[in-house]
N, C-alpha and C positions, 0 to 999 in steps of 0.2 A: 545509472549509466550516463557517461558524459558525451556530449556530442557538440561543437565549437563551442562550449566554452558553458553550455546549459546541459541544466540537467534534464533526463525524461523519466516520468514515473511510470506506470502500470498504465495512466490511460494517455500515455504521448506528451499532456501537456508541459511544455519546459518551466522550470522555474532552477533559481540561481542560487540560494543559498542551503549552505547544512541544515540548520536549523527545521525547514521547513521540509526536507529531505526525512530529518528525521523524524518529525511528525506523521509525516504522509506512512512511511513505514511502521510507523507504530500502529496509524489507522487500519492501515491494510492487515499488518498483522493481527488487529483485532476483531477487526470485520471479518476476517479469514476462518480465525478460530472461532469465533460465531455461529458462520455461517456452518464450518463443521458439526459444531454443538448440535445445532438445532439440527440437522440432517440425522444425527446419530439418535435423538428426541426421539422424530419423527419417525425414523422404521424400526425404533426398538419396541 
């Protein structure tokens, strides 16, 4: 999401470039699907 000119991720904080846009999204995606994982673990 862009807002004057930075960008905000999942936890608000702004930061400026793609690059680190696309990290943070890859983390999140991985943490995400993780965090799924082990939930799905855990009450099977």
């Amino acid at each position: 999401m862009r807002k004057n000119g930075y960008f905000f991720n999942v936890t608000g904080i702004p930061y400026k470039t793609d690059l680190e846009e696309q990290s943070l999204l890859l983390y999140y995606s991985l943490f995400n699907n993780s965090l799924t994982l082990t939930s799905c673990l855990l009450l099977s």
